[in-house]
C-alpha positions as a Markdown table, in Angstrom:
| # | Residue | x | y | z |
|---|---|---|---|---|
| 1 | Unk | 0.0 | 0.0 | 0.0 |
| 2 | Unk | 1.4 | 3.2 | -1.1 |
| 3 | Unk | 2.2 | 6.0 | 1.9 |
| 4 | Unk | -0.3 | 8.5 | 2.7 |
| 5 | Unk | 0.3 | 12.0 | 1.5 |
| 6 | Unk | 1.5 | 13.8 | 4.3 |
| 7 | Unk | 1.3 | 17.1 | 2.5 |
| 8 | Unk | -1.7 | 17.3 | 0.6 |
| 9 | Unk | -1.9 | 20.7 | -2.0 |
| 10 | Unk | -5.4 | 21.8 | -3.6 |
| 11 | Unk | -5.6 | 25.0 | -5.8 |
| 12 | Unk | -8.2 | 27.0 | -5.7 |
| 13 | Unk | -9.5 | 30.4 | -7.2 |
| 14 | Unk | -10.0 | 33.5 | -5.8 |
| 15 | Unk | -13.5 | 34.8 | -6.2 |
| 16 | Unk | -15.0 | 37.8 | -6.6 |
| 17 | Unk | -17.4 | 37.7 | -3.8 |
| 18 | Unk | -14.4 | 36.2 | -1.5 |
| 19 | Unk | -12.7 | 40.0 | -1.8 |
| 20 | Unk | -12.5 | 43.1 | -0.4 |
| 21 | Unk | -12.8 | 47.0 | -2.3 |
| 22 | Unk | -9.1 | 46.5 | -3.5 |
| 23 | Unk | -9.5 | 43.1 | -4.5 |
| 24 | Unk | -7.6 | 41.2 | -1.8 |
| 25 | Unk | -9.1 | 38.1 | -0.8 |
| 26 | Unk | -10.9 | 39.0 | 2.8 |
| 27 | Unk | -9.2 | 38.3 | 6.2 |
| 28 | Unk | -12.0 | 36.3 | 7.3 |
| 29 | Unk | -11.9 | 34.0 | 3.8 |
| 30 | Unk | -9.2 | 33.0 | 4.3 |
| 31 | Unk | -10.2 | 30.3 | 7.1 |
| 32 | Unk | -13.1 | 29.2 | 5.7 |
| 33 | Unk | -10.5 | 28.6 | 2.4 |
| 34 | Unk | -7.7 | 26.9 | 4.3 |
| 35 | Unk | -10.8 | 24.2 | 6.0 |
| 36 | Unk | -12.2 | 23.7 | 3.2 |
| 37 | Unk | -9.3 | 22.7 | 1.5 |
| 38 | Unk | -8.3 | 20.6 | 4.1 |
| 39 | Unk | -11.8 | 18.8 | 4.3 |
| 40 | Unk | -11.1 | 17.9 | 0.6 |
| 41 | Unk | -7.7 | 16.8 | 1.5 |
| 42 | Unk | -8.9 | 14.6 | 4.0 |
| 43 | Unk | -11.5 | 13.2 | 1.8 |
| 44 | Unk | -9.8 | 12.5 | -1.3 |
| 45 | Unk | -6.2 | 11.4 | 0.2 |
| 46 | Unk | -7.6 | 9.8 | 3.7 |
| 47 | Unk | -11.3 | 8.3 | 3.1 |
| 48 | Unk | -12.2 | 10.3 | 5.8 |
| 49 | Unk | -15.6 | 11.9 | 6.2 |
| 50 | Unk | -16.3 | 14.2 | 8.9 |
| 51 | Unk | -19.4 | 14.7 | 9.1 |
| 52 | Unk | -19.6 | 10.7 | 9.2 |
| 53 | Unk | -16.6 | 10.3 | 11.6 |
| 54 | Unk | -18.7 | 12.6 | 14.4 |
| 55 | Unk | -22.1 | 10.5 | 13.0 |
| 56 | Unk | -20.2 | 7.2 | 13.8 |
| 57 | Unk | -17.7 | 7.9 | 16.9 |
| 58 | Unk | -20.0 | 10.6 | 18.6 |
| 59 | Unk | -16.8 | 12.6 | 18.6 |
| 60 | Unk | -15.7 | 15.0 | 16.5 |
| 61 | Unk | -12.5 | 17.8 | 16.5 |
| 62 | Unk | -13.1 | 21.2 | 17.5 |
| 63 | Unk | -10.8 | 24.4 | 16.9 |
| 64 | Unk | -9.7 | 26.1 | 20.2 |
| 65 | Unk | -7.5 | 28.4 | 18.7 |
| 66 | Unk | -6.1 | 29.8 | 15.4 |
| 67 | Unk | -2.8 | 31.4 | 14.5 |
| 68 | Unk | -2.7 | 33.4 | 11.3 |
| 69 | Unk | -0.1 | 35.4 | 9.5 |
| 70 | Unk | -1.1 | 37.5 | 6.6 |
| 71 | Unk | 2.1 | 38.1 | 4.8 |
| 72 | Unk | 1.3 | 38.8 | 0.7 |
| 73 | Unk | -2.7 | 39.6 | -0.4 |
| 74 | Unk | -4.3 | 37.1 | -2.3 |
| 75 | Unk | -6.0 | 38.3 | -5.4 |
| 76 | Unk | -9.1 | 37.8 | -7.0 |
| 77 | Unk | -8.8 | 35.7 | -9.8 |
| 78 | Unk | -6.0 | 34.2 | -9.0 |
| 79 | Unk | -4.8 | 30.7 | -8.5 |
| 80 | Unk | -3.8 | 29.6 | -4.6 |
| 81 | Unk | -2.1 | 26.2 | -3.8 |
| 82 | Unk | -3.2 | 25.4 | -0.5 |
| 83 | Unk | -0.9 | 22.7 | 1.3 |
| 84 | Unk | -1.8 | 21.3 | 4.6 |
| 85 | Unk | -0.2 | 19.2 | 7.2 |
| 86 | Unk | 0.0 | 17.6 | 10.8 |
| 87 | Unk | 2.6 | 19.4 | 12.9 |
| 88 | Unk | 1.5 | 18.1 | 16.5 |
| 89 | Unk | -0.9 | 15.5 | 18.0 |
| 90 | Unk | -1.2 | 13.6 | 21.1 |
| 91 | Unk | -3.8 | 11.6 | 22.6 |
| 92 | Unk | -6.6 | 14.0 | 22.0 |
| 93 | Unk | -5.3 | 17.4 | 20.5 |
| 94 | Unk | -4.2 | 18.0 | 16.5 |
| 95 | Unk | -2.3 | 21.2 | 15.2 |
| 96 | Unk | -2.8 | 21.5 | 11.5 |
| 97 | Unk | -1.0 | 24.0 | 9.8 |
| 98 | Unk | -2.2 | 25.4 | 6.4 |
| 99 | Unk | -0.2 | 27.2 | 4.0 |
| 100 | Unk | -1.3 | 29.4 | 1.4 |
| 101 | Unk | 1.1 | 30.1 | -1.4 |
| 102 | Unk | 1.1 | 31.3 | -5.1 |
| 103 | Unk | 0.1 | 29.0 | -7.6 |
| 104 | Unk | 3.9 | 27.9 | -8.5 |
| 105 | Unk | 4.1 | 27.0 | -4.8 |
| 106 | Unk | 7.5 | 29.5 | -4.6 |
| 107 | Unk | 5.8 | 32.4 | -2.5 |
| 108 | Unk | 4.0 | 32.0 | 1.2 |
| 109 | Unk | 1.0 | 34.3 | 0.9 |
| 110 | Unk | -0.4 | 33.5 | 4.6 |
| 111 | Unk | 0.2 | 30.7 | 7.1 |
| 112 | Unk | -2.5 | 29.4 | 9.6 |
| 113 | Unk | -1.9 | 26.9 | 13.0 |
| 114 | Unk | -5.4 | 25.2 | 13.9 |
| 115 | Unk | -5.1 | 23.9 | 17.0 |
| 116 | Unk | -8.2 | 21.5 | 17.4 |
| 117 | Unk | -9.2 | 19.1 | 20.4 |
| 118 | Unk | -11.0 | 15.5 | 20.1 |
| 119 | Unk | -14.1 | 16.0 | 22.2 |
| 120 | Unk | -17.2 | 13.6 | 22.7 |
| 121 | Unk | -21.2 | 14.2 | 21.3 |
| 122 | Unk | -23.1 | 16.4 | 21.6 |
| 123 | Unk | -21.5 | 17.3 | 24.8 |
| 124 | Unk | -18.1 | 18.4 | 24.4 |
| 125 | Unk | -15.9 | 17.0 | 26.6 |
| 126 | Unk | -12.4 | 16.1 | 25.6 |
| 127 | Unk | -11.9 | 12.1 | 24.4 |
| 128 | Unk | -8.6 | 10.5 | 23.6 |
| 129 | Unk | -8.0 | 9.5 | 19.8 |
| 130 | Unk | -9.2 | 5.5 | 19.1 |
| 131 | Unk | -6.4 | 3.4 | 18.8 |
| 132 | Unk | -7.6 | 3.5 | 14.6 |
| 133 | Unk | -6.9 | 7.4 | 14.8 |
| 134 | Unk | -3.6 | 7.1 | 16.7 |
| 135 | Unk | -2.6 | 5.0 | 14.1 |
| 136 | Unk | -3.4 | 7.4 | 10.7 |
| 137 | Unk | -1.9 | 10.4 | 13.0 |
| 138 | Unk | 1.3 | 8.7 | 13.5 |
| 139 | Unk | 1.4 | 8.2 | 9.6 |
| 140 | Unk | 0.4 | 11.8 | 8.7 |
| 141 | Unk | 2.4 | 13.8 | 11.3 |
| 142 | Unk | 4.8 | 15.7 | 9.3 |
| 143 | Unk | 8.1 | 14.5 | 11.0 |
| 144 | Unk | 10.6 | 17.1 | 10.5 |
| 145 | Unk | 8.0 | 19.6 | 12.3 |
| 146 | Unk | 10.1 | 21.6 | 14.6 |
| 147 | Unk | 6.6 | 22.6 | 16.6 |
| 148 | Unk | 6.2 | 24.8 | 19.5 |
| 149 | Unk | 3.3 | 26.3 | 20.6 |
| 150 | Unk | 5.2 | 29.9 | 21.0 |
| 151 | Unk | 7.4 | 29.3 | 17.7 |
| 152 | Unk | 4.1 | 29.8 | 15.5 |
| 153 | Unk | 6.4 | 33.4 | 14.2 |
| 154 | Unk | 9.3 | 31.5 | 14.0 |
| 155 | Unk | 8.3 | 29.1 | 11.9 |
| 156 | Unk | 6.8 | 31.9 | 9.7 |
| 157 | Unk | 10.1 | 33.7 | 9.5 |
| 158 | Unk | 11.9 | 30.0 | 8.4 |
| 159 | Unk | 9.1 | 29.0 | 5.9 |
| 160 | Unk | 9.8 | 33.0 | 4.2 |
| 161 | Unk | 13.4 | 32.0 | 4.0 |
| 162 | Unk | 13.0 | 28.2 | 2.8 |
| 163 | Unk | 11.2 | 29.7 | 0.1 |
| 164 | Unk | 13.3 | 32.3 | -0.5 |
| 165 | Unk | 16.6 | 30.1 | -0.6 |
| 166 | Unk | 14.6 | 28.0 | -3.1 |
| 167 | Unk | 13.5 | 30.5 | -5.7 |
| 168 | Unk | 17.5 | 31.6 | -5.6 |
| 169 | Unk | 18.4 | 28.1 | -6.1 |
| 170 | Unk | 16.0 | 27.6 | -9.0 |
């Protein structure tokens, strides 16, 4: 069986009704872009279903916190790879962190940390990961993820200069 992709990419277009007066893709879009990506992701690379993981588990994972960085607009019209991966988990919490870069993957146009917790249906409380989960988490986690919870501006300022090292390179 092949590996899973642990960095899934989706591109997407910037709409119209997505931006603001100057054409900038709105602050608040850009979660609702980065989840929805990653709901696709999880679909087509994981056979996972959310809605049908909460129906069957009576659990389901909930964002406590976000972390986003807005460093280049995104404009209407154009073309946005979206990459997502698993930076941390443990027994019942998940960081994903979401990328947002040109089309040609060389520039970071915003990065996003969702830190999300495992909790039981319909009343909220936290639940460890099934042993099943545990085991497609271990797969996915993105192991040369250098994750702290304070480092979320680090790892901004070392993704920029990956990038930039790269587009030198190239």
């Amino acid at each position: 069986m092949p590996a899973l992709p642990r960095s899934p990419e989706t591109l997407h277009r910037v709409h119209f009704q997505d931006c603001d007066m100057l054409g900038h893709l709105n602050n608040a879009r850009y979660l609702d872009y980065f989840l929805n990506a990653r709901e696709d992701q999880v679909a087509e690379h994981y056979a996972l279903n959310m809605g049908q993981l909460a129906q069957d588990q009576q659990a389901a994972w909930v964002v406590t916190k976000h972390q986003i960085s807005y460093l280049k607009p995104a404009r209407q019209g154009v073309l946005v790879r979206i990459r997502t991966q698993i930076v941390h988990f443990d027994n019942s919490n998940l960081v994903v962190e979401m990328q947002m870069r040109t089309a040609d993957g060389q520039r970071l146009l915003a990065l996003l940390w969702a830190e999300m917790v495992f909790v039981r249906l319909p009343a909220g409380t936290r639940l460890d990961h099934s042993d099943a989960l545990m085991d497609l988490l271990e797969q996915l986690d993105e192991p040369d993820s250098d994750y702290s919870p304070d480092g979320f501006d680090d790892r901004v300022k070392a993704l920029r200069q990956e990038l930039k090292k790269a587009r030198r390179e190239a």
